[in-house]
C-alpha positions, 0 to 999 in steps of 0.5 A, a space after each residue: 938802509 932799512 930791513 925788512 921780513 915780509 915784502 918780497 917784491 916792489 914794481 914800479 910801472 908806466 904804461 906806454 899810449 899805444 903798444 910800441 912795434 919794438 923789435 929784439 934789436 931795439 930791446 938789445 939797444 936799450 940794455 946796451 944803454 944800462 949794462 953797467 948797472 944790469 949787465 943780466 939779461 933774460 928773456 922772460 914772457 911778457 906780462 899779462 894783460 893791464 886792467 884798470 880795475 876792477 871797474 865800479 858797477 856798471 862800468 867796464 873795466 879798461 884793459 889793455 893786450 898781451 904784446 907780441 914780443 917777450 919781455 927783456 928783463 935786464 938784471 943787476 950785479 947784486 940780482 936785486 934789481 930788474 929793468 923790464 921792458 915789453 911792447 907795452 911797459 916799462 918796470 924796474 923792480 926790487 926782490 927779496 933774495 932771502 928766505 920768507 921771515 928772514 931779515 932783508 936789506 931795503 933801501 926804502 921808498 925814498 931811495 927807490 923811488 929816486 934810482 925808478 924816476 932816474 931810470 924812467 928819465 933814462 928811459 924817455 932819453 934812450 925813446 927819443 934818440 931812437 924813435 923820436 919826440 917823447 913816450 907818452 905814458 897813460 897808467 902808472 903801476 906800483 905793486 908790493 908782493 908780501 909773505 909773512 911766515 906763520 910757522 913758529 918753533 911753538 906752532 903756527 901763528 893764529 890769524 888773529 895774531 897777525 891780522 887786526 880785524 879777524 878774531 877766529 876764537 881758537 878755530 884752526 883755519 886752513 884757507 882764508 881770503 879777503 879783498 878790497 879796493 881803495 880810491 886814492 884820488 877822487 873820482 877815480 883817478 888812482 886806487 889800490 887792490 888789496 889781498 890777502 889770503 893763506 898760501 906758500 912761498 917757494 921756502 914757506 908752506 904756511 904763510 900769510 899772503 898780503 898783496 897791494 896793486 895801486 894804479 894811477 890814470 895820467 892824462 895827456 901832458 902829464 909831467 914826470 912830477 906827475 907820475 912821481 906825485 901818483 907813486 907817492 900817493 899809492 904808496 902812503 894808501 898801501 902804509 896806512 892799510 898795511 899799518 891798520 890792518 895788520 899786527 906790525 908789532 908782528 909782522 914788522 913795520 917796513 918803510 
C-alpha cells in the first residue's frame, strides 16, 4: 500500500461490441453476483458517448452512443471503489475520499489491476450464464484524474515549480492549458490524451489540473491477456509523461 496526494480517480473500461438490450432486472442480477463486496447501489446517468480519439487529420474519429438505460454503480463498504455497469460498458473505479494534497492510501497499479481483471472474469462468467456464449469487448479504457493543490501557508505555487517544461519569469497566471496525444502502440492501436489546465476541486479553489485518458483497440478474439497486456501499456506511457513533465519531487511520485 502506497500513498498518494494528487491522483483523485483511476477507471478501468471495456467496451462491449454492440450496446447490450440490459434491463433494470439484469442490472439488479449483476449487483446480486457482488454484494458482498459492494453491497451499494446507486442509480447515476450513463456516461457519455466513447470517442476513439482524437482522429489523426483526415480521419474521423470513431464514436460511439449514449445508451438508453442509466448507469448501475455498485459501491464498496470502504466507498473506495465503484463497479459500474451500462447498456454499452463495464468500469470498476478507485476515489479519493481525502481532501485535495492530503495523503491517501493507493494500493497501486499491480494490486488494481489484479482485483479489475478478477472482476472483468466475474463479469464474462455472470454474461454467459445469463445471456449465453462470451461478451465481446472492442475498446479498453484506463483514465487517471489528478489535482495538486497550489495553495501554500506562503502563497500560491508558481506553475514552474510543479511543471518541468514551463518557465513563466515570475508572471502571475490565472488560466493556463495544454494538451496532447501519445500513440502507445503503432500504428494506432493504443494512445493516451493528456491535459493539463488551472482549475478547482470541490475543496480546492487553486489547483493544477492533470488529466490522462489512454484507450486500446482489441480485434476480435482478443484474450483477457490481451487486454491486461493494453492496460500495461497506458499505464507505463501515463508514468513516463507524469515523470517528465512534471516536478514529482513536488508533486509526489505515486505508482
Amino acid at each position: 500500500m502506497t500513498t498518494t496526494r494528487a491522483l483523485q480517480e483511476v477507471i478501468y473500461v471495456v467496451h462491449f461490441a454492440s450496446s447490450l438490450p440490459l434491463t433494470m432486472m439484469d442490472m439488479i442480477d449483476w449487483s446480486q453476483t457482488v454484494a458482498e463486496d459492494f453491497p451499494v447501489l446507486q442509480q447515476v446517468p450513463a456516461w457519455g458517448p466513447f470517442q476513439y480519439g482524437p482522429a489523426p487529420e483526415g480521419m474521423m474519429p470513431m464514436i460511439f452512443g449514449t445508451p438508453p438505460l442509466p448507469r448501475l454503480m455498485a459501491v464498496s463498504l470502504d466507498q473506495r471503489r465503484t463497479l459500474n455497469l451500462q447498456a454499452d460498458r463495464f468500469a470498476c473505479t478507485w476515489r479519493r475520499l481525502e481532501p485535495t494534497g492530503e495523503p491517501t492510501p493507493y494500493p497501486g497499479f499491480e494490486a488494481i489491476l489484479s482485483d479489475v481483471l478478477q472482476m472483468q472474469h466475474r463479469f464474462r462468467s455472470w454474461w454467459s450464464a445469463r445471456f449465453g456464449g462470451d461478451p465481446i469487448f472492442t475498446f479498453v479504457e484506463l483514465n487517471y484524474t489528478n489535482a495538486f493543490s497550489m495553495v501554500t501557508p506562503e502563497g500560491n505555487r508558481r506553475l514552474s515549480e510543479v511543471m518541468t517544461f514551463v518557465v513563466p519569469k515570475g508572471r502571475q497566471i490565472s488560466h493556463f492549458g495544454v494538451g496532447w496525444m501519445e500513440t502507445v502502440e503503432p500504428p494506432d492501436q493504443a494512445r493516451v490524451q493528456c491535459g493539463i489546465t488551472m482549475g478547482q476541486t470541490p475543496d480546492c479553489a487553486y489547483a493544477l489540473m492533470f488529466n490522462f485518458a489512454g484507450a486500446g483497440i482489441l480485434t476480435a478474439g482478443s484474450t483477457p491477456d490481451r487486454v491486461e497486456a493494453l492496460y500495461r501499456l497506458i499505464h507505463e506511457r501515463t508514468t513516463e509523461i507524469f515523470s517528465t513533465s512534471l516536478n514529482t519531487g513536488v508533486i509526489g511520485a505515486d505508482e
